[in-house]
N, C-alpha and C positions, 0 to 999 in steps of 0.2 A: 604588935601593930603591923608590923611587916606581911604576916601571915592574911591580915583582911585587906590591905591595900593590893595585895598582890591577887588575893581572889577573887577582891573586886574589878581591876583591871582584866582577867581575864573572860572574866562574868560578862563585861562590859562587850568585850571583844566578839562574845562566842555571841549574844544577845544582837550583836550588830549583824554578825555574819547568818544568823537567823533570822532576822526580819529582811535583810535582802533576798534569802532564796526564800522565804515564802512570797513576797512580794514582787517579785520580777519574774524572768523566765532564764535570770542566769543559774549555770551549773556549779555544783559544788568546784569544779575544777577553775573556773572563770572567779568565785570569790576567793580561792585561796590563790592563785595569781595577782588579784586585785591586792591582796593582804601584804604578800611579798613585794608588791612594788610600792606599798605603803611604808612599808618596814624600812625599804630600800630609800626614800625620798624622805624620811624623816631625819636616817641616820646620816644622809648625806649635807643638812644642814643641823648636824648634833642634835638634833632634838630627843632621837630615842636614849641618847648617853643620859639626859637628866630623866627620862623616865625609868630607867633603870637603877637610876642609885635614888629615886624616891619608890618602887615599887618593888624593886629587890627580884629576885629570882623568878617571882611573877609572869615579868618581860620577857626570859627568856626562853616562854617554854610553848607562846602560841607560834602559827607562822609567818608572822609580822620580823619574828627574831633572824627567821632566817635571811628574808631582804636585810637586816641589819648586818649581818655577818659578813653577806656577800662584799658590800657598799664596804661596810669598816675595813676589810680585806684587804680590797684592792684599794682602798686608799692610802691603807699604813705602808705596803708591799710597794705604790706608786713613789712613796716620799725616797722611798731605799732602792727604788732599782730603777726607778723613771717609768717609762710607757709597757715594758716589759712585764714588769710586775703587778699590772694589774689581772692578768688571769693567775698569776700564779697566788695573788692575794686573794682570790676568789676562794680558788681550793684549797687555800693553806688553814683555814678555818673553817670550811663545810664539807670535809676530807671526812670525817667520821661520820657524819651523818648522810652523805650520799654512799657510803659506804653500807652503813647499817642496812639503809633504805632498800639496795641492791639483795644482800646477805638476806633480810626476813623476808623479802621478795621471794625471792630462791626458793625459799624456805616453805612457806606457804604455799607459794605454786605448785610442790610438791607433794605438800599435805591432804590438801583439798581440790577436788575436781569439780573443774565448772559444768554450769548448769544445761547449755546448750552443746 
């Protein structure tokens, strides 16, 4: 059951972020910012914590998850170090994944040569 809750949410997600850019004149870059500050304002009043232990790994794989990580970061990081901790909470959770981002960056830049 985990498996269709979870595909359904993301179905749900990828569905919403499609009828926005067919319908608007925003860009792909404009709806995945919108997503992250979704992700970010949900987790900030827990909401995305009970979406994820009702839809399981589902949640953490669009990029709604990463505004959550940000947010949950620096607020765990805020309780333990005060005002300090909230960039260090930021990174201390999206450390691998701006990481990666950076790395197949690299990586691909290399590979393939652009068009223009």
């Amino acid at each position: 059951m985990t498996y269709i809750t979870s595909f359904i949410f993301v179905g749900i997600l990828s569905l919403i972020a499609q009828l926005i850019l067919d319908n608007t004149k925003l860009s792909a870059g404009h709806i995945t910012s919108i997503f992250v500050v979704i992700g970010s304002f949900l987790d900030t009043f827990s909401i995305y914590d009970k979406i994820i232990q009702y839809v399981g790994g589902g949640a953490l794989v669009p990029i709604t998850s990463f505004g959550h990580l940000l947010i949950h970061g620096a607020l765990e990081k805020t309780n333990q170090s005060g005002v300090t901790g909230i960039l260090m909470g930021m990174f201390d959770l999206t450390a691998s994944g701006i990481t990666s981002a950076i790395i197949f960056s690299f990586i691909f830049a290399l590979i393939f040569k652009p068009k223009n």
